[in-house]
N, C-alpha and C positions, 0 to 999 in steps of 0.2 A: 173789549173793556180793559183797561190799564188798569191795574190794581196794585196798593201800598198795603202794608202791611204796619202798623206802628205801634209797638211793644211801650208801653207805663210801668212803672217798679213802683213800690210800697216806697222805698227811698226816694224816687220822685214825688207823686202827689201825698203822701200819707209818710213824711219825714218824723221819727220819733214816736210812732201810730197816730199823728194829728193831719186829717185830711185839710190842704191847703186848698182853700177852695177857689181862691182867686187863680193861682195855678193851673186847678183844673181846666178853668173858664178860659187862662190863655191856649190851654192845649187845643180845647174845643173849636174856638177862635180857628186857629194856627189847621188844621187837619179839613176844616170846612173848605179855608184858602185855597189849600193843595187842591181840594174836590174842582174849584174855578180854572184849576192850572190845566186839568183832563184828566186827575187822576181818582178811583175810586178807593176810599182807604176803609179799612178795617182795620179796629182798635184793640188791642189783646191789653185788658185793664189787671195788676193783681192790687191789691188794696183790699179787699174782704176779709182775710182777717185779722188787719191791723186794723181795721172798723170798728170789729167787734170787737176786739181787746180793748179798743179806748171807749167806746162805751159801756160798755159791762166792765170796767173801771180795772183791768187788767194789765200789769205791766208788763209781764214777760208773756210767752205763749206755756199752755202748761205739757204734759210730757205726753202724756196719751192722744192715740191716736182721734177717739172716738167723740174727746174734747173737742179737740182742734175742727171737726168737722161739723160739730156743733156751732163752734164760733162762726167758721167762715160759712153756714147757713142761714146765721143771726145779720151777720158783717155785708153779705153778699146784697142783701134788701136797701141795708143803709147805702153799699155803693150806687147800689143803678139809681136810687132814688136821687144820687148826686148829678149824677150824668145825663140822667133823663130831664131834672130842673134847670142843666146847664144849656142841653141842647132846645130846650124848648124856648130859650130867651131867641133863638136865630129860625126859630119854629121847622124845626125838624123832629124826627124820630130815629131814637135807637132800639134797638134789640139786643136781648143778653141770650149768648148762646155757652153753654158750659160743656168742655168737653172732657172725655178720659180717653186713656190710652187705647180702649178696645174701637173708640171712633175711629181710630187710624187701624186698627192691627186688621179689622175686617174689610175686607174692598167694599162692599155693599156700600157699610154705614159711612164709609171715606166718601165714597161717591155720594148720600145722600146726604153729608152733613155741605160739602161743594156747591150740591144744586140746591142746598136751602141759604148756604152765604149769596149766592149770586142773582137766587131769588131777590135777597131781601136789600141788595145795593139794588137791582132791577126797580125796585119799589122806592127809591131813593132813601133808604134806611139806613144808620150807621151800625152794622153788626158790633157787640161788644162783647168780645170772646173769652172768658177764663177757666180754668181748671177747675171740674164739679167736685170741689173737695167733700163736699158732703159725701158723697158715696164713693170717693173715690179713697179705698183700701191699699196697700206696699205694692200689689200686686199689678195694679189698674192707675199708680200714681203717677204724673210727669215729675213730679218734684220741684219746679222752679218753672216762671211763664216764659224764660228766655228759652228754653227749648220749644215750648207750646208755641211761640210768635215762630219758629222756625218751621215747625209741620206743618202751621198754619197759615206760612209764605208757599211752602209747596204744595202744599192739597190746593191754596186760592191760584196757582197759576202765578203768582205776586210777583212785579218788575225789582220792586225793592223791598229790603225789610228794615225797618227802622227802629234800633234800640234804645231809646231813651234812660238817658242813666245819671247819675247824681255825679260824674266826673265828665271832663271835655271828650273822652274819648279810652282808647287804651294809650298808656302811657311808659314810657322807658325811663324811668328816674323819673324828672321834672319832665323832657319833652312828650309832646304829644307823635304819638306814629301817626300821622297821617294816610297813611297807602300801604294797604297788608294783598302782597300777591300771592303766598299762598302761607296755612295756618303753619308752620313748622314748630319743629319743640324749641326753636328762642323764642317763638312767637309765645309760646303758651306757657313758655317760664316765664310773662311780664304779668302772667293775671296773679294777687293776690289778697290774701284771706280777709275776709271781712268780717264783724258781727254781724248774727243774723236776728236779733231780737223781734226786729218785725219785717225782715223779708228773708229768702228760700234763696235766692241767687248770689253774683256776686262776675266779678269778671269772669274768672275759669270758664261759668257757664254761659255767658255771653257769648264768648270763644267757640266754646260748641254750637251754640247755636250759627253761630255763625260759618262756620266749617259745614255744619249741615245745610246751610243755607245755598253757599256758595258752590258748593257742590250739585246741587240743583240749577243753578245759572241764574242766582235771583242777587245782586248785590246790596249788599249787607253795609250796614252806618251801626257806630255807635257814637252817639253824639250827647250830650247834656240838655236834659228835659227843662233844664230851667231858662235853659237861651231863649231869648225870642225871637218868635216866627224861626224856629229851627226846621221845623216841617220843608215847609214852605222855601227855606234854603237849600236845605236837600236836593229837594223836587227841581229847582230849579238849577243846579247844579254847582254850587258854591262850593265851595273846600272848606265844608264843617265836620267837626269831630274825627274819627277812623275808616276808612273806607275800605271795605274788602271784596278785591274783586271775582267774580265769578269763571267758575269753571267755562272753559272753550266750548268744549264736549257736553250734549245732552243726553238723557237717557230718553228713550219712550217712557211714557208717563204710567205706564203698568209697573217697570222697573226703578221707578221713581219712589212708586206704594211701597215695591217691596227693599227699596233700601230705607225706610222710614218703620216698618214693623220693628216691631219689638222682638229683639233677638232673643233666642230658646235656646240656643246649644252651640258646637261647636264640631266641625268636622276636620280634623286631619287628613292630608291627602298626599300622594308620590309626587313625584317628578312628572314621573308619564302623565298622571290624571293633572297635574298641573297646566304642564303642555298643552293639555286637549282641551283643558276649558278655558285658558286665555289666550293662546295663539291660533287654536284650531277652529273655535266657536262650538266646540259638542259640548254633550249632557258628560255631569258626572256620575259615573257608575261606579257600582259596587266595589269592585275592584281594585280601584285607586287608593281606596279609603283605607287610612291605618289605625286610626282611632277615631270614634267619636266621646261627646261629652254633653250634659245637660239632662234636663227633662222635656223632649221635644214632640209632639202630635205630628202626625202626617197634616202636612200645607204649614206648619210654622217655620218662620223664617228660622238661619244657623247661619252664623260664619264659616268660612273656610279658608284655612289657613295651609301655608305649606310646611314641612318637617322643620324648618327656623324659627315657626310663630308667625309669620309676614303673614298679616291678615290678604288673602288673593278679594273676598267679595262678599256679599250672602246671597243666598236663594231659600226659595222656598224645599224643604223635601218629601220625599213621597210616600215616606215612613215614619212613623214614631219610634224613639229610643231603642226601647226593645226590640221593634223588628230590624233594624237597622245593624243594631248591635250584632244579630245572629247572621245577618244578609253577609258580612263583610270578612265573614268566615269561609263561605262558600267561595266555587269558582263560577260559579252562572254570570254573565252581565244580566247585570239589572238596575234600572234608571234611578237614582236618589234624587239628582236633581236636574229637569229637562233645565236645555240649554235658554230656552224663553222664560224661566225664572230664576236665573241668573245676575247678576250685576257685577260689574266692578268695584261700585261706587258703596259704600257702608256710612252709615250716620252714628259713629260707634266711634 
């Protein structure tokens, strides 16, 4: 099963917090197309709570957390209702699936949220995936759906990820970059600041998504949601908007999970313990370790950096803070983090 991925912003359909509905209708159009071409897409919509703010006659969003989760619980019903009336004119179904961070941070729920996307394409469904703001607290937040479209290119397996955005692409002055081989810091000094009145993203975070994207082997577009049949150009491989290409190198999909968890801490490491876990292939032990940092559980993911700062990967480790802390005092070896939950690769 070929699978797309295609990210919507509040700046696309819901410009000013006014849902553009004829817009929507070309997207819907435009994504069905793609589905003729062999590919199956999945939709990551944010627009919920610039919904609710224009109906509950709202102009800015207001400052508390507990607001905000209210609106986009109010906003989330007005969206699907749009999506759901749009798709129903080409007599299809979609599905609203709303995720948090703990979706991703636990393997279980990562795998069961997987096998219920690919159920529900199986069923010819269009999954519509967004951030459960409702319950979703500082701790448990994506913060912006351009990261969300990115987990949610690699948990679906997804060939492409497609950023829809209110510019032609990323941009150097006036020109458009066409072709990003890899994200470097000129690259990530072109994104700048936007207001956020009624949306959470902006290029910066495009960029990462796209960095974490590409880094998974999934290539990455950002192109302008208002083009038409921009999909559908994509898919069929036109030279529209930014293209980023993906990483050579893949990881096994275990180590995929865990460069996509939510990082807890941070571990300092030697030379020696360096050496062993990127040229050697072993587990990081005790021993190596010169300092660590965070609030981290035994199984939560940590960076690992060398005495420069140079982030080397993350893994999972086998200790919590505290024990950790006291272990690295001692001279025993002892395993922090097996060499099978290791990575190179970091989405950070």
């Amino acid at each position: 099963m070929k699978k797309i991925v295609v990210k919507v912003g509040s700046s696309v359909i819901a410009p000013g917090g006014n849902l553009d509905l004829a817009l929507i209708g070309r997207i819907i159009k435009d994504l069905l197309a793609a589905e003729r071409l062999g590919y199956k897409v999945i939709l990551v919509s944010s627009g919920a709570i610039a919904c609710g703010l224009r109906v509950l006659g709202l102009k800015r969003k207001p400052n508390d957390i507990h607001s905000l989760m209210a609106i986009a619980a109010f906003g989330q019903i007005i969206l699907m209702d749009t999506f759901n009336a749009k798709f129903k004119k080409y007599k299809r179904r979609s599905a609203q699936v709303l995720l948090t961070w703990d979706d991703f941070n636990f393997r279980q729920r990562f795998i069961n949220i997987r096998t219920t996307i690919d159920k529900l394409l199986e069923m010819n469904m269009v999954p519509i995936i967004n951030e459960n703001d409702a319950v979703s607290c500082e701790e448990i937040r994506f913060g912006d759906n351009d990261s969300l479209s990115a987990r949610v290119a690699v948990l679906g397996r997804a060939e492409k990820l497609i950023m829809l955005s209110d510019v032609e692409g990323l941009l150097k002055g006036s020109q458009l970059v066409k072709e990003v081989v890899k994200i470097n810091p000129e690259i990530s000094s072109l994104a700048v600041k936007e207001d956020k009145t009624h949306t959470s993203g902006g290029m910066a975070t495009k960029l990462e998504a796209a960095e974490m994207a590409t880094s998974s082997g999934i290539t990455t577009f950002i192109a302008s949601g208002r083009r038409k049949g921009v999909i559908c150009g994509i898919v069929k491989g036109q030279a529209i908007g930014t293209v980023f290409l993906p990483s050579s190198a893949k990881e096994r999909d275990r180590k995929i999970w865990i460069a996509n968890k939510k990082i807890k801490g941070r571990i300092i490491i030697d030379q020696g313990a360096k050496t062993a876990l990127l040229d050697k292939g072993r587990s990081l032990l005790n021993v190596g370790i010169i300092s660590v940092f965070g609030s981290f559980k035994k199984d939560d993911a940590v960076t690992v950096l060398d005495q420069e700062g140079k982030i080397l990967g993350c893994g999972l480790v086998n200790y919590s803070f505290q024990e950790l802390s006291s272990k690295i005092k001692t001279k025993l070896d002892q395993e922090v983090i097996h060499r099978d939950n290791f990575t190179k690769k970091t989405n950070r």
